[in-house]
Each structure stands twice: as structure tokens, then as C-alpha cells.
BASEPA-714672 format. One record per residue (C-alpha): residue number from 1; x, y, z. Coordinates in steps of 0.2 Angstrom, whole numbers. Example, Ala and Ser with C-alpha at 12.3 -4.5 7.8 and 13.67 -1.06 7.14 Angstrom:
// BASEPA-714672
(1; (62; -22; 39));
(2; (68; -5; 36));
END
This chain:
// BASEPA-714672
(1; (15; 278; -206));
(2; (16; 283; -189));
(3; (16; 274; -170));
(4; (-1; 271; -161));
(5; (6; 268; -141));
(6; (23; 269; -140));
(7; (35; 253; -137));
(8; (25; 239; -137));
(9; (32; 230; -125));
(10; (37; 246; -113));
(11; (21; 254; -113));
(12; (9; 238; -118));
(13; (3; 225; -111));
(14; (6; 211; -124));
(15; (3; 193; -121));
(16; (13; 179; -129));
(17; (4; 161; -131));
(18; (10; 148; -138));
(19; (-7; 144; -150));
(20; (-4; 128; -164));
(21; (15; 134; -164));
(22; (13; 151; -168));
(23; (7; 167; -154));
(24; (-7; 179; -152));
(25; (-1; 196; -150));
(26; (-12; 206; -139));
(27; (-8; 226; -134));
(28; (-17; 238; -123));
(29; (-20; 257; -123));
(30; (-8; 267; -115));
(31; (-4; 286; -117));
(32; (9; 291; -131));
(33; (23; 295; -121));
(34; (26; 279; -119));
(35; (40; 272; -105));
(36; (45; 290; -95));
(37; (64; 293; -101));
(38; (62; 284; -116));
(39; (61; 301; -127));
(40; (77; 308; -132));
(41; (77; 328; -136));
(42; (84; 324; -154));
(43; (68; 311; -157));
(44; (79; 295; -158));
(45; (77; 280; -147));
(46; (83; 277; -133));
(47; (94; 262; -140));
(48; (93; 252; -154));
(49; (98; 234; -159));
(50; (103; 224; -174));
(51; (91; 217; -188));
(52; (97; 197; -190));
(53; (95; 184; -202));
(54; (99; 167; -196));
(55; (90; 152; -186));
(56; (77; 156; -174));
(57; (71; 144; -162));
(58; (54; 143; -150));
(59; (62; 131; -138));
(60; (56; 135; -121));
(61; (65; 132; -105));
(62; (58; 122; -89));
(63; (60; 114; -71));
(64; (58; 98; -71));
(65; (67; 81; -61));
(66; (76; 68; -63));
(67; (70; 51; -58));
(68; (67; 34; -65));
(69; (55; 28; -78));
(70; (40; 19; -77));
(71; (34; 20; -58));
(72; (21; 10; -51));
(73; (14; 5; -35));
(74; (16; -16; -31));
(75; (0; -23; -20));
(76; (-1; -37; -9));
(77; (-6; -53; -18));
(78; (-12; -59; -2));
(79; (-16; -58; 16));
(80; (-4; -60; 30));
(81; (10; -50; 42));
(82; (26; -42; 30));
(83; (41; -49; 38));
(84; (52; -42; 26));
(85; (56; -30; 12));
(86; (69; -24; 0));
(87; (78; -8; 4));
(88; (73; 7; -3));
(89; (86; 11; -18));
(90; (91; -5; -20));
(91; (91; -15; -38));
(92; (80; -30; -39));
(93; (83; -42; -51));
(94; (77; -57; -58));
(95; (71; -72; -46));
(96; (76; -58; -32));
(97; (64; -56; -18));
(98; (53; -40; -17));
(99; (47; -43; -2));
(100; (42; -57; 12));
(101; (23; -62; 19));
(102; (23; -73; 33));
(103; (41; -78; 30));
(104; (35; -82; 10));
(105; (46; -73; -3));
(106; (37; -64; -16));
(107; (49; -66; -32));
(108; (53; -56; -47));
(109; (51; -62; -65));
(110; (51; -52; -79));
(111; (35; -51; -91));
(112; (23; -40; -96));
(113; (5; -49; -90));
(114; (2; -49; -74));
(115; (2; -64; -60));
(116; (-17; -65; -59));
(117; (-18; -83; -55));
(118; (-11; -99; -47));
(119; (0; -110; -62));
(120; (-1; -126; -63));
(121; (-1; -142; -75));
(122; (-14; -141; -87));
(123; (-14; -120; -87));
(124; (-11; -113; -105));
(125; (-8; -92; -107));
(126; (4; -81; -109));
(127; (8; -79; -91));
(128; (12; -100; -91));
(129; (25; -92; -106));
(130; (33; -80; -96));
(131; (34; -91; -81));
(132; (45; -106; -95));
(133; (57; -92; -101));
(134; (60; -85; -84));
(135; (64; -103; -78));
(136; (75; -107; -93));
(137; (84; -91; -91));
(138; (88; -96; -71));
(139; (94; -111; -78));
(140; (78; -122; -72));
(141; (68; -125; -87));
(142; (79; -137; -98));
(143; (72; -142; -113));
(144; (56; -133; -111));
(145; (49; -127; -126));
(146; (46; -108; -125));
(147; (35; -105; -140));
(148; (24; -114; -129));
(149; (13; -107; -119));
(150; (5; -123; -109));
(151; (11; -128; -92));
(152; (17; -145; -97));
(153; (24; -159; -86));
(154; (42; -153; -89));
(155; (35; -137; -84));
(156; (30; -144; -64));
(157; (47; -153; -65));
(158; (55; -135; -69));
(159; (47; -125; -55));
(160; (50; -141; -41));
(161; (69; -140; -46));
(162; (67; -118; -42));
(163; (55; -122; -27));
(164; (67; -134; -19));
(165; (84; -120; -24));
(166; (74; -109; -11));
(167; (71; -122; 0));
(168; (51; -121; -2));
(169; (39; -136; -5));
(170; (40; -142; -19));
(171; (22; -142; -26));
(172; (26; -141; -43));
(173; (13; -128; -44));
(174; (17; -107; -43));
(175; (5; -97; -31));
(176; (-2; -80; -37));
(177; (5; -72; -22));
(178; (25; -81; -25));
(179; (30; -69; -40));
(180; (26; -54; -46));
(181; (32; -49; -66));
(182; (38; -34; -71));
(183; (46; -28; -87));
(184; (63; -29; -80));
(185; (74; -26; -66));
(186; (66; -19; -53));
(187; (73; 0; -43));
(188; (63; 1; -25));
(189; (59; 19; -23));
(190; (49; 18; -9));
(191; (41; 7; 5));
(192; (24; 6; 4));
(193; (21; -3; 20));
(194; (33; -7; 34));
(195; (38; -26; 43));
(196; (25; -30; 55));
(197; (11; -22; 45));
(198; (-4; -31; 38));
(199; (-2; -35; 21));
(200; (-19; -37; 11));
(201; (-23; -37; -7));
(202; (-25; -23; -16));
(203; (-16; -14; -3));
(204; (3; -7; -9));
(205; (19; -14; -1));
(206; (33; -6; -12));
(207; (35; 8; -26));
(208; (46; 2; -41));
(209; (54; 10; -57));
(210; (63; 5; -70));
(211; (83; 7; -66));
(212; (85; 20; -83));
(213; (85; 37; -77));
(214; (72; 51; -85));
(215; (66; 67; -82));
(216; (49; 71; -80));
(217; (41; 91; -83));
(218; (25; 98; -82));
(219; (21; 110; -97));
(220; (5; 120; -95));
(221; (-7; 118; -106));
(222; (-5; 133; -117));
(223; (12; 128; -122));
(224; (9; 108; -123));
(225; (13; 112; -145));
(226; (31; 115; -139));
(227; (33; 96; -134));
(228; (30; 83; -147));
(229; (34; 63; -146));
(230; (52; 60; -154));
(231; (59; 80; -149));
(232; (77; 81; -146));
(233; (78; 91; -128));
(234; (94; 96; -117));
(235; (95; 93; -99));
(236; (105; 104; -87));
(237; (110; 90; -72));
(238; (112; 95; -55));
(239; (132; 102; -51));
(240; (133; 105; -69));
(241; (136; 96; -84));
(242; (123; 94; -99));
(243; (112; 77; -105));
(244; (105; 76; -121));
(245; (88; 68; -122));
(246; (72; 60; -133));
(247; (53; 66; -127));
(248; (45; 50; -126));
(249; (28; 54; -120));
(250; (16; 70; -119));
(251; (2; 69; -107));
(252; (-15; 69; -117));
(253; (-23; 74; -100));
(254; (-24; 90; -91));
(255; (-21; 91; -71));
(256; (-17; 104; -58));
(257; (4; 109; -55));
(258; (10; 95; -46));
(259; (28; 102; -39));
(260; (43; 95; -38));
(261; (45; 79; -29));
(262; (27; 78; -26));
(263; (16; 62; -28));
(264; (18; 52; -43));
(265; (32; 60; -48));
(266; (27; 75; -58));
(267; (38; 91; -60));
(268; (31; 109; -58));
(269; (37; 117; -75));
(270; (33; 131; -87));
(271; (30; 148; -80));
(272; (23; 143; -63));
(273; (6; 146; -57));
(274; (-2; 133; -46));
(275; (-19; 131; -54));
(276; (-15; 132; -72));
(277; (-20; 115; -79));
(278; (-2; 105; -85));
(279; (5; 89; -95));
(280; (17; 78; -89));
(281; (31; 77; -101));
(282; (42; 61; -99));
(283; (63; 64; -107));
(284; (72; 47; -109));
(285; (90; 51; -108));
(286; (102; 47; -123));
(287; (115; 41; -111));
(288; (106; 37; -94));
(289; (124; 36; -87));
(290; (126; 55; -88));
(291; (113; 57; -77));
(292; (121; 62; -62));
(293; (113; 67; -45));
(294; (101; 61; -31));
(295; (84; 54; -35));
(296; (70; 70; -40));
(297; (85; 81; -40));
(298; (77; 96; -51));
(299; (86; 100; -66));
(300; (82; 113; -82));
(301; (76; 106; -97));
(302; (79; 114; -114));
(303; (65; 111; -127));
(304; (72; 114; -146));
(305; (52; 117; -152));
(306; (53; 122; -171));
(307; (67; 131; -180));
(308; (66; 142; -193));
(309; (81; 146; -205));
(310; (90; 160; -214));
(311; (77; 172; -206));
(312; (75; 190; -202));
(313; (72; 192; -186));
(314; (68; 210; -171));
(315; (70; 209; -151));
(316; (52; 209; -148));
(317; (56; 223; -137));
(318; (55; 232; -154));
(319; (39; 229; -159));
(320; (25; 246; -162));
(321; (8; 243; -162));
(322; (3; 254; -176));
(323; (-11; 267; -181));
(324; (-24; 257; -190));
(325; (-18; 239; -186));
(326; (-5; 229; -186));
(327; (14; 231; -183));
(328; (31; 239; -186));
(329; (47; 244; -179));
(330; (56; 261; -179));
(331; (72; 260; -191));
(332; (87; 271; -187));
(333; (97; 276; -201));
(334; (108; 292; -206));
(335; (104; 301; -190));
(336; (85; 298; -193));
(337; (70; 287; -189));
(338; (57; 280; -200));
(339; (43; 269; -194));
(340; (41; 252; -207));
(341; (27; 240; -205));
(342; (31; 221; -204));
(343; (22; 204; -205));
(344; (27; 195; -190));
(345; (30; 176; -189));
(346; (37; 165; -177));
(347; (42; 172; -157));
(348; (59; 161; -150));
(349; (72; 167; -139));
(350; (66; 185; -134));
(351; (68; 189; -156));
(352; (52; 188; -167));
(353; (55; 184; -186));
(354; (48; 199; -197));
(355; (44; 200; -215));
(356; (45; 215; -225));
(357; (52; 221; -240));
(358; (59; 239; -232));
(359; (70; 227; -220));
(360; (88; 221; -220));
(361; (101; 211; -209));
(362; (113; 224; -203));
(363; (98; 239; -201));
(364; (96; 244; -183));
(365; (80; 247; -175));
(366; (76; 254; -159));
(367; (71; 248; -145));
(368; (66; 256; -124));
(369; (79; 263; -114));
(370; (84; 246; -102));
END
């Protein structure tokens, strides 16, 4: 058996991409003198390096940044001048104001439908539901039923006695443009619109997250297998310190780079290159009070990906492309060298699992002069 081109990786051109969780190898032709000053006058390698059995993993590492979840833009409900806004950084929470039109506080409760309408008696939804436990929870709603999802009289009585506690009319009724639900409390990350401005509907005032910090990353396209839904990843945090963390969500569309700190949040990530088409991967931290640092500070995320056990595994630097197909690597032993073929399996951490009965933990095989 003898070597086609030399060290595959020194005097090849090999291409690693990550394809349904496993890589397609690809050499080019080269002379067979390989890398100069990788002959020795007594034929040996240049160096050599162990053969190992253990773990192997294909976890990746990537840029990414840490920020809060679930951003989203809040638009005007209504017409009219903004007279006043919430900070941005600051926490809102329930029955807090988001921001003012024409003096009139737009308010915070927590739900999942949106205000789409005005409430009043006689309205039945799960909007009118929302609006009942958010007034029992403030301590307004009494002895309203909250299975219920009709705006009953009890209900106008409710929402008189939270009108008249801010000192508004007491209508009984809710406008569509006097609360705004949201899942929770409320993080502003940015103004929108400044006081004085014309508000109009449609038209964004505020940006909001959620108040648990995440991390985002953009993975290209080629490497989306690596991140699965439910994958355990390691986060390095700005000035030091690791965070563990959960994938949450993988992008099922494609878009440009987005870098760091750019619009919606995304994070530039995986090896870089403008154009290439991406997926935003979202992290959800174990223990969001580890997450130390500034808003879109960027931070390296450690991807596990799979791992493979008890395994025999090369430096890929190892690696010959062979006379005839396939692949081998060059064993030193006794003051000799002796070229053996392998199967090769998984790529991690700049090893490559082999398969082959001729090999054993311990051996050493060479490798190009460093």
C-alpha cells in the first residue's frame, strides 16, 4: 500500500462539511514531495502523535451575544403626540406604564392575545379573560370569576375601581389603545419614537424583551445539524466565567450574516463570511443570573454536537489520501514506517475516529512537520 499525495492535510486541499452529522472529505492533486521540509533523510516523518481511544466529540465553537429573549417591536394603538416613555433598560411590570399619548398611559398586562379591541360589558373572549385575572391579581377584580371569559357587570365595576386608582374616567369600559398584554414583565431595549413625536398605529414606540437573559448565534447553513432543539451548550461570558445553557430554537429559515449587535438581534457566528446563508440559534441560560455583562455583549458559545465513546481516534493532520481510494495513515514503529488503510468516521476537535483492524491506542502515526 503505498501514499498517493503526501500529508493530506499539508499538501491537500481537504474540505470539511458538516453533512447529516457526519463530513465529506475532498483532496486535491499535489506533487509527491508533499510540504517542503517534511522528508527526513532516514524516511520517517517529520513528527508523529498518539493513536487514542476515548470520547470524541463534533461540538463546534461560535460568536454569538448575550441579550434577552423574545424581542419585539410595540406600535401605537392610536393617534396622537407621545408625551412620555419608559427608559430604555428599565423593567416594566404589571399595570406599569409603557409609555404616554396625549397625557394617556398605555398600561401593561400580562397575556398572550393581543388588545385588538375596546372591552366592555357584554364582550366575551379570551382577551375579556386576561383582562379579569389581571384585575384580580392588582387586587381590583374581587369575586370575578376567572374561568369566565365574558365581561360581566362585576367586571365594569373592576375596571371603574382601576380607572379611578390612576385617576382616569371612570367609563367602566377599557380602550384598545390603554393596555398593551405581553407574556410577562416587560425589559425596554429601545425607544422606538421619542416625546414630541407623532404617535400613529402601526407605527413602533418601544422595543421590549423578556427580562431572562439568552444568547443568540448565527450558525451557517452547512453546519445547522450541529444545533438541535434540547442540546446542552457552554457559554464563555464576557470578563470570564462560564454559563451552562439549553438550545431552545434553530432557525428553519436561511438569511444573510447578520453581525453582532446588528438589527433584530442576530449574532454573526460559525466560520465568518458575510454572504453565506445562516440560522439563528436562540440558548436559554440554566441560571440567567450567571449571565454577567452589558446587553449584546459577544460571548463564545460551545456546541457539545454528538459524542462518540471508547473510540479510536488520528489528528486529521494524519490523514493520506491513498493510491487507488480511500484513506490511511503512516505508522511508526521499531524505527520503521508502514502505511495502513482506515475507514474514517466522525471528525471533532481537530481528531477524526478511524476504524481498522491494524490499529491500536498507544501506536503512533505521523503527522507534517508544525
Amino acid at each position: 500500500m503505498r501514499k498517493r499525495r503526501g500529508w493530506l492535510l499539508a499538501s491537500l486541499a481537504v474540505l470539511l462539511a458538516a453533512s447529516g452529522g457526519g463530513y465529506v472529505v475532498m483532496a486535491g492533486p499535489h506533487g509527491d514531495s508533499g510540504r517542503p521540509g517534511d522528508g527526513r533523510a532516514d524516511g520517517l516523518p517529520p513528527a508523529t502523535a498518539p493513536v487514542e481511544r476515548g470520547d470524541l466529540s463534533s461540538g463546534l465553537q461560535v460568536e454569538g451575544t448575550l441579550g434577552y429573549a423574545k424581542e419585539r417591536k410595540l406600535n401605537a394603538a392610536g393617534p396622537g403626540v407621545l408625551t412620555w416613555t419608559a427608559q430604555e433598560g428599565s423593567v416594566v411590570e404589571r399595570d406599569g406604564r409603557l409609555y404616554e399619548v396625549a397625557g394617556r398611559a398605555v398600561r401593561l398586562m400580562y397575556g398572550s392575545t393581543p388588545m385588538y379591541r375596546p372591552l366592555k360589558a357584554g364582550d366575551k373572549g379570551e382577551d375579556v379573560k386576561q383582562l379579569k385575572l389581571n384585575l384580580m391579581a392588582l387586587g381590583y377584580g374581587t369575586g370575578l370569576d376567572a374561568s369566565d371569559g365574558t365581561f360581566t357587570a362585576g367586571t365594569t365595576a373592576a375596571v371603574e375601581r382601576w380607572q379611578k386608582a390612576h385617576k382616569e374616567k371612570e367609563t367602566g369600559e377599557v380602550a384598545r389603545e390603554a393596555v398593551a398584554f405581553a407574556s410577562g414583565p416587560q425589559r425596554v431595549q429601545k425607544n422606538d419614537a421619542a416625546v414630541g413625536d407623532e404617535a400613529a398605529p402601526g407605527k413602533p414606540v418601544l422595543t421590549l424583551t423578556g427580562t431572562r437573559r439568552s444568547v443568540r448565534f448565527a450558525l451557517d447553513v452547512a453546519k445547522a445539524g450541529s444545533a438541535k432543539t434540547g442540546d446542552k451548550v457552554t457559554v464563555e461570558l464576557p470578563g470570564g466565567g462560564t454559563a451552562g445553557g439549553t438550545i431552545e430554537s434553530v432557525g428553519s429559515t436561511a438569511n444573510p450574516d447578520d453581525p453582532p449587535g446588528g438589527a433584530g438581534g442576530g449574532a454573526g457566528g460559525g466560520s465568518g463570511g458575510g454572504d453565506k446563508p445562516k440560522v439563528e440559534v436562540a440558548v436559554a441560560l440554566d441560571d440567567a443570573a450567571e449571565a454577567k455583562g452589558p446587553d449584546r455583549s459577544p460571548v463564545t458559545v460551545r456546541l457539545t454536537g454528538e459524542t462518540r465513546t471508547g473510540v479510536l481516534s488520528v489528528p486529521v493532520a494524519s490523514l493520506l489520501a491513498l493510491t487507488g481510494g480511500g484513506f490511511g495513515v503512516q505508522v511508526v514503529e521499531g524505527g520503521a514506517v508502514r502505511d495502513v488503510r482506515v475507514e474514517l468516521g466522525m471528525f471533532g476537535q481537530g481528531r477524526v475516529e478511524v476504524k481498522g483492524d491494524s490499529l491500536k491506542a498507544g501506536m503512533h502515526v505521523g503527522v507534517p512537520a508544525t
